[in-house]
ROFI-135288 format. One record per residue: residue in three letters; chain; z, y, x of N, C-alpha, C in turn. Coordinates in steps of 0.2 Angstrom, whole numbers, plus 5000, padded with zeros to 4 digits. Atoms other than C-alpha are relative to their C-alpha. Last residue first. Layout:
+--------+--------+------+------+------+-------+-------+-------+------+------+------+
: residu : chaine : n_c3 : n_c2 : n_c1 : ca_c3 : ca_c2 : ca_c1 : c_c3 : c_c2 : c_c1 :
+--------+--------+------+------+------+-------+-------+-------+------+------+------+
:    ALA :      A :    Z :    Y :    X :     Z :     Y :     X :    Z :    Y :    X :
...
+--------+--------+------+------+------+-------+-------+-------+------+------+------+
REM end
This chain:
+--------+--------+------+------+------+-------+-------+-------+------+------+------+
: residu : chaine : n_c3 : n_c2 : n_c1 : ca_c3 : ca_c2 : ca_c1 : c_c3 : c_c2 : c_c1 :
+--------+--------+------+------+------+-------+-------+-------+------+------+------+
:    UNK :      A : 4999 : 5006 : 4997 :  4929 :  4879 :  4944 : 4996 : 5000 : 5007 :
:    UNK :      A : 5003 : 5001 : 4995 :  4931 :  4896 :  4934 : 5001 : 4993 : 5005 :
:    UNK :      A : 5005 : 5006 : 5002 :  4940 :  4893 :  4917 : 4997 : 4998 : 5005 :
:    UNK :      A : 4996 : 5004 : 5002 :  4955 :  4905 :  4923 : 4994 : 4992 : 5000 :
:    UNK :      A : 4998 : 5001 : 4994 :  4944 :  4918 :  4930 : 5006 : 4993 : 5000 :
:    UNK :      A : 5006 : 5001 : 4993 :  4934 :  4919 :  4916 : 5005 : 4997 : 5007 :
:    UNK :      A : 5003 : 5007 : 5002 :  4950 :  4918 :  4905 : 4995 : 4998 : 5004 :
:    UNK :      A : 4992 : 5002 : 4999 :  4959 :  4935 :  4915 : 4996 : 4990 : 4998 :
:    UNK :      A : 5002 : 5004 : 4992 :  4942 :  4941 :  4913 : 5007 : 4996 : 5001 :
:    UNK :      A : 5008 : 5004 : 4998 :  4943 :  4941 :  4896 : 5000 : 4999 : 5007 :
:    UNK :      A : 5001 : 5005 : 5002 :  4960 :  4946 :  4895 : 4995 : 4996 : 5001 :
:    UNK :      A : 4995 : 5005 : 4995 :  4958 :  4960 :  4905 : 5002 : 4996 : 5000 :
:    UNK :      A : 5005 : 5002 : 4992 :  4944 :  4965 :  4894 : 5006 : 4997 : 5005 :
:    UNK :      A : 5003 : 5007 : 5004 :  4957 :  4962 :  4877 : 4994 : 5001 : 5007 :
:    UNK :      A : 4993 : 5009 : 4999 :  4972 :  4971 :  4888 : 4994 : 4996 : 4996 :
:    UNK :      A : 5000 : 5000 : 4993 :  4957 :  4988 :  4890 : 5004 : 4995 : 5001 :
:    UNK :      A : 5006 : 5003 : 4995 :  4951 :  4988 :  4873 : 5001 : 4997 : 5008 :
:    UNK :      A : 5002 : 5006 : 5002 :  4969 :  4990 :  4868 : 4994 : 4997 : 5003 :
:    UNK :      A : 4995 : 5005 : 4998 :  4972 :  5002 :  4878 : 4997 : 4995 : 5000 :
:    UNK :      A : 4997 : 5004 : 5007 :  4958 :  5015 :  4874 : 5003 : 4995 : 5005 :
:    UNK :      A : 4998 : 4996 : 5005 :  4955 :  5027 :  4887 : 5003 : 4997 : 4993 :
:    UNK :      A : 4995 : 4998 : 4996 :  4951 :  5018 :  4903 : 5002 : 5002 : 4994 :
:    UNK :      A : 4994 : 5004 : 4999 :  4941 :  5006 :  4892 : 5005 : 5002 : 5005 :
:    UNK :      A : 4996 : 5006 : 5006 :  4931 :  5018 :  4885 : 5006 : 4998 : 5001 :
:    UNK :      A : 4998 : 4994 : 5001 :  4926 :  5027 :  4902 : 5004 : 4998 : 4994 :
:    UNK :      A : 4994 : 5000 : 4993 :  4920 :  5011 :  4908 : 5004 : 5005 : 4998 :
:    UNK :      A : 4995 : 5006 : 5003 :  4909 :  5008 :  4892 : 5007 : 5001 : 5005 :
:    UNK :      A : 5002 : 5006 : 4996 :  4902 :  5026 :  4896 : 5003 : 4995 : 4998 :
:    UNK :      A : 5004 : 5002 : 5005 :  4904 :  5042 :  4886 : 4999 : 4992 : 5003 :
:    UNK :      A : 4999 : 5000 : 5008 :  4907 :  5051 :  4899 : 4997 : 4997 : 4996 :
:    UNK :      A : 5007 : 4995 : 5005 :  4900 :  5044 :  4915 : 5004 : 5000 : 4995 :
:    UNK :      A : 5004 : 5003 : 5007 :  4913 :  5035 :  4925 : 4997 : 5005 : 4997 :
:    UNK :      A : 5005 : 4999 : 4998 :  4919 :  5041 :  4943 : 4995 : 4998 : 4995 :
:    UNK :      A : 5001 : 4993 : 4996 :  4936 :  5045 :  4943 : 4993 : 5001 : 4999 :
:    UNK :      A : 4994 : 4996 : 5007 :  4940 :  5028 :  4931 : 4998 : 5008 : 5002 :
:    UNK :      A : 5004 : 5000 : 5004 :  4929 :  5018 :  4945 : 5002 : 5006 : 4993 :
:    UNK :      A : 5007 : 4996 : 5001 :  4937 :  5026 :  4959 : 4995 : 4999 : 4995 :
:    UNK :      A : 4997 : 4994 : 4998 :  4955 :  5021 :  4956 : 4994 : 5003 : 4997 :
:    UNK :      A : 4999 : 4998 : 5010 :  4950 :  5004 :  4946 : 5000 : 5008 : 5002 :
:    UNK :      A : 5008 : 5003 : 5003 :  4941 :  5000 :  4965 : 5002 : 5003 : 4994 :
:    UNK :      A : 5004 : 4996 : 4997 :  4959 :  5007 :  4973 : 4992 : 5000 : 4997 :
:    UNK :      A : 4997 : 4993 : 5001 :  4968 :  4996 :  4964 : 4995 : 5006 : 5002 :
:    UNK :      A : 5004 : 4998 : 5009 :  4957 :  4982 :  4965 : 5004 : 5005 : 5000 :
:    UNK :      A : 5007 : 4996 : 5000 :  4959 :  4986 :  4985 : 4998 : 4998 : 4990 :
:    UNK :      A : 5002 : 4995 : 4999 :  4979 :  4984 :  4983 : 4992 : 5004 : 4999 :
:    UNK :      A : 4996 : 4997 : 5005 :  4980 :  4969 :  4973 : 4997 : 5009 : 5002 :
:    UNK :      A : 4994 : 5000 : 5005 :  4970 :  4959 :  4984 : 5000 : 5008 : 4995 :
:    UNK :      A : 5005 : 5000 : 5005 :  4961 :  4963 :  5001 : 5006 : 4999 : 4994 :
:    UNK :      A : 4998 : 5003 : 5003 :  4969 :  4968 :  5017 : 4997 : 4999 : 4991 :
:    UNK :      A : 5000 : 4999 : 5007 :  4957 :  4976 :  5027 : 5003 : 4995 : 4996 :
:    UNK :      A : 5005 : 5001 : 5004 :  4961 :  4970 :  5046 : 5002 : 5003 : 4992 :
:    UNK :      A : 5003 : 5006 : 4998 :  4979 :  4966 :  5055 : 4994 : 4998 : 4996 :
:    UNK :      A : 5002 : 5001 : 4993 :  4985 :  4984 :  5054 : 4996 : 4994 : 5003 :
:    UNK :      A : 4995 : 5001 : 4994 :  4986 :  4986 :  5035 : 4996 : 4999 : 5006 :
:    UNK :      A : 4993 : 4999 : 5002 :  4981 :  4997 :  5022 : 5003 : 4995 : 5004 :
:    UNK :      A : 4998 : 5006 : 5002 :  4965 :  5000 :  5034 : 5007 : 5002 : 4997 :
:    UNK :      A : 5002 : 5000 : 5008 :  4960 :  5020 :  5036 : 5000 : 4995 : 4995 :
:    UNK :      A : 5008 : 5001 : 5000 :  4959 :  5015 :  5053 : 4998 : 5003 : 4995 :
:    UNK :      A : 5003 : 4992 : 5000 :  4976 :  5027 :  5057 : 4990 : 4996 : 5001 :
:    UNK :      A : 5003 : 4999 : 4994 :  4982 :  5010 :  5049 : 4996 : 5008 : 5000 :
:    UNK :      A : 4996 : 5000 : 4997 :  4996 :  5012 :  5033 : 4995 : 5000 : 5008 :
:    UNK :      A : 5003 : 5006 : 4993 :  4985 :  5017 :  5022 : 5005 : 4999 : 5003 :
:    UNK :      A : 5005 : 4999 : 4994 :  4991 :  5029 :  5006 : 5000 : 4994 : 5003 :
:    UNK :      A : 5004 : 4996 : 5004 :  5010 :  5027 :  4999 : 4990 : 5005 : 5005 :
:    UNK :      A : 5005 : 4995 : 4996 :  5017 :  5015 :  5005 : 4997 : 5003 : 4995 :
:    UNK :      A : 5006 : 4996 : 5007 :  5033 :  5009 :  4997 : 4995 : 5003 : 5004 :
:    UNK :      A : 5000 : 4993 : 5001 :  5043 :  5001 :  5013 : 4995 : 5000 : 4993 :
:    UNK :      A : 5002 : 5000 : 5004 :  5051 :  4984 :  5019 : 5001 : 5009 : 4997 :
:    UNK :      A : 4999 : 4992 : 5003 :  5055 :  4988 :  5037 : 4997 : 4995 : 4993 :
:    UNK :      A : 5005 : 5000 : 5003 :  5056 :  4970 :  5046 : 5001 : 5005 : 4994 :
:    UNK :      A : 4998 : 4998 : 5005 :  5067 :  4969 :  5061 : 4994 : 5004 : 4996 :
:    UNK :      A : 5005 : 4993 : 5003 :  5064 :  4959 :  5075 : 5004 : 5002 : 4992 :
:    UNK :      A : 5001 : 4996 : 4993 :  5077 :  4947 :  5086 : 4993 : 5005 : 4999 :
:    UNK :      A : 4997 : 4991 : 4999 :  5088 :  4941 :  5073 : 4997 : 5003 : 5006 :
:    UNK :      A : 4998 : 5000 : 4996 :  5079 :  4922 :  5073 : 5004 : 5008 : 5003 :
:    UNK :      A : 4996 : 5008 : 4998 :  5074 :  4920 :  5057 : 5004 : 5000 : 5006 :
:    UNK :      A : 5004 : 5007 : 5001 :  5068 :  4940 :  5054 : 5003 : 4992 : 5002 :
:    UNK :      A : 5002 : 5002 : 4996 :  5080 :  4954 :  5050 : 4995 : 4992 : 5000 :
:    UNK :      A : 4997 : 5004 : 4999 :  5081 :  4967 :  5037 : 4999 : 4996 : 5007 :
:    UNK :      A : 5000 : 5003 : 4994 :  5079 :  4984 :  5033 : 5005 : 4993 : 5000 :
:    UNK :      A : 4994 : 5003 : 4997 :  5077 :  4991 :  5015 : 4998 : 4996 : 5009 :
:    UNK :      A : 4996 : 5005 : 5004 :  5068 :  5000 :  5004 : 5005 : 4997 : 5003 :
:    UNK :      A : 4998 : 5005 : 4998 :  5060 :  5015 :  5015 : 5004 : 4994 : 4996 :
:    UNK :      A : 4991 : 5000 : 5003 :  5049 :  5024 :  5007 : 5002 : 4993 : 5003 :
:    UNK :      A : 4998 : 5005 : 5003 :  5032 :  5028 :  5017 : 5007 : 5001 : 4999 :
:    UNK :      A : 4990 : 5001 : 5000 :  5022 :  5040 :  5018 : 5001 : 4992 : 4999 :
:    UNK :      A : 5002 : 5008 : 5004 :  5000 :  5041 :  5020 : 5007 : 5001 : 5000 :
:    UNK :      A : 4997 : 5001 : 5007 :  5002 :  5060 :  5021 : 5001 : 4994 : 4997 :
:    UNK :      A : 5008 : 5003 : 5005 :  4988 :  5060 :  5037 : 5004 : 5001 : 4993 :
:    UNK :      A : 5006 : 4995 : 4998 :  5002 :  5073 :  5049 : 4992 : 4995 : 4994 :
:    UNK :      A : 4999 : 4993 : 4999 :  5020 :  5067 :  5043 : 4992 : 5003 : 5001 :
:    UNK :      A : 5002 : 4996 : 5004 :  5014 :  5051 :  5035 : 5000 : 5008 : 5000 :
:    UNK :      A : 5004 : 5003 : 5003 :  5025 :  5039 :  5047 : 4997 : 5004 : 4994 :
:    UNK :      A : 4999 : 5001 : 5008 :  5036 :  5049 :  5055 : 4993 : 4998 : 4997 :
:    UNK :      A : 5002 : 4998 : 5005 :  5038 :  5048 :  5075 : 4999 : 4998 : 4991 :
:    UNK :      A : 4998 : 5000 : 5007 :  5051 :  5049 :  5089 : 4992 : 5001 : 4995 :
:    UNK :      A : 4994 : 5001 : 5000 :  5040 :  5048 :  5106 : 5002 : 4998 : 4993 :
:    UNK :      A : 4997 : 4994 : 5004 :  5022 :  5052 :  5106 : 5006 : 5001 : 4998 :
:    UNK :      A : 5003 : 4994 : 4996 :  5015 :  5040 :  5119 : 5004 : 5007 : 4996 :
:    UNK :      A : 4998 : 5000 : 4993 :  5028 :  5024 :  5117 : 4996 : 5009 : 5003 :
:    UNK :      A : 5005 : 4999 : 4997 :  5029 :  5029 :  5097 : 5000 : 5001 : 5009 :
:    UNK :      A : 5000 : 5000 : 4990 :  5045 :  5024 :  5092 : 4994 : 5000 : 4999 :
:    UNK :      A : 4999 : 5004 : 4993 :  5048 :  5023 :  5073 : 4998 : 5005 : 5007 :
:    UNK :      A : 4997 : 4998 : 4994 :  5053 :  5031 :  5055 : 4999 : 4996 : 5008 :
:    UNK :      A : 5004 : 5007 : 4994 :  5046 :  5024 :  5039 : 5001 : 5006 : 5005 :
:    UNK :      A : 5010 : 5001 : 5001 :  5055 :  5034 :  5025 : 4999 : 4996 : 5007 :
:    UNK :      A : 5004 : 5007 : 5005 :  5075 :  5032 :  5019 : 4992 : 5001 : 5001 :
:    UNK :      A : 5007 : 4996 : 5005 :  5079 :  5049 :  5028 : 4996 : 4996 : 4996 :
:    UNK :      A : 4999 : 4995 : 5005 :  5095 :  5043 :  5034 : 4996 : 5004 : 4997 :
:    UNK :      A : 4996 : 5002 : 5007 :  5090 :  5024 :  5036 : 5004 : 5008 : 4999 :
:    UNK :      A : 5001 : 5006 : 5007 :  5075 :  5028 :  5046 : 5004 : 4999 : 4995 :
:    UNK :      A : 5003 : 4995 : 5003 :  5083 :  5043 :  5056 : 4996 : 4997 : 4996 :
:    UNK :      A : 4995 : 4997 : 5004 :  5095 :  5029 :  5063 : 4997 : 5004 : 4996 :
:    UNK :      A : 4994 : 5004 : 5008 :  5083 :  5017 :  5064 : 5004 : 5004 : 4999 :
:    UNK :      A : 5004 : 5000 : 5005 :  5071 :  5030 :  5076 : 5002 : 4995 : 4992 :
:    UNK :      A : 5000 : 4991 : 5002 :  5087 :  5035 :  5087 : 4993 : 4998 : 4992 :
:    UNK :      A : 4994 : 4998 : 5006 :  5089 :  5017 :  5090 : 5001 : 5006 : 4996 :
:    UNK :      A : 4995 : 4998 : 4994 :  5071 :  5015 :  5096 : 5006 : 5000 : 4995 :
:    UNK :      A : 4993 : 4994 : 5000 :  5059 :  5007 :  5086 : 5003 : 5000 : 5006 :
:    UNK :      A : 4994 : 4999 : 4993 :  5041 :  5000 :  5090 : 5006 : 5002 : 4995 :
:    UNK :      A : 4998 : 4994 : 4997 :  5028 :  4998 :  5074 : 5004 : 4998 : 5006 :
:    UNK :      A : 4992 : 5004 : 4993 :  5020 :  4981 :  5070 : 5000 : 5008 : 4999 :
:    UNK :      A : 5001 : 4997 : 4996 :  5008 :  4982 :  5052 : 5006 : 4997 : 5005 :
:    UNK :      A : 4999 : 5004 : 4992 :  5007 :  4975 :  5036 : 4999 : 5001 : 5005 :
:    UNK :      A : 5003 : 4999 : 4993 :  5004 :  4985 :  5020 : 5003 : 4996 : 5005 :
+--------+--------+------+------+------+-------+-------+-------+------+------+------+
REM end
């Protein structure tokens, strides 16, 4: 996910002792990223950008990170995540019985399709 939050000192400090995504809200003061939608975040590590003058949370999301319902704040991030999320609900929502249903359940079958497309997407010109 991708996004800007605010800190305050007090929001890094409770950042790096509660390891989860902690910032400054100018309207709402101290707040916890997931506390009231459940989207979380783990905090991994804090670093700084080229010129030390922003610091960039590397976190585990868990959920969205915009309160659009976007995984990040700069637009629907596409990729990885949203085929995640396409495999989520196709597997949730396949017909017993279904070829879909299949290849959630059988492995194999499901490394020899991801090979095939994997080739598809390889030969595509």
């Amino acid at each position: 996910a991708l996004g800007l939050a605010y800190t305050s000192e007090e929001s890094i400090l409770e950042a790096l002792k509660t390891q989860t995504g902690v910032y400054q809200s100018r309207k709402r003061g101290l707040w916890v990223k997931g506390a009231t939608s459940g989207d979380t975040q783990e905090l991994v590590r804090v670093g700084l950008d080229c010129d030390n003058d922003t610091l960039k949370f590397v976190v585990k999301q868990t959920g969205r990170f915009c309160h659009l319902q976007q995984f990040g704040c700069f637009g629907n991030l596409n990729g990885i995540p949203a085929l995640e999320q396409t495999l989520i609900s196709r597997k949730k929502s396949a017909p017993e019985g279904s070829y879909t249903a299949r290849l959630f359940s059988d492995e194999k079958l499901l490394r020899a399709k991801i090979m095939e497309e994997a080739e598809e997407l390889c030969d595509a010109k």
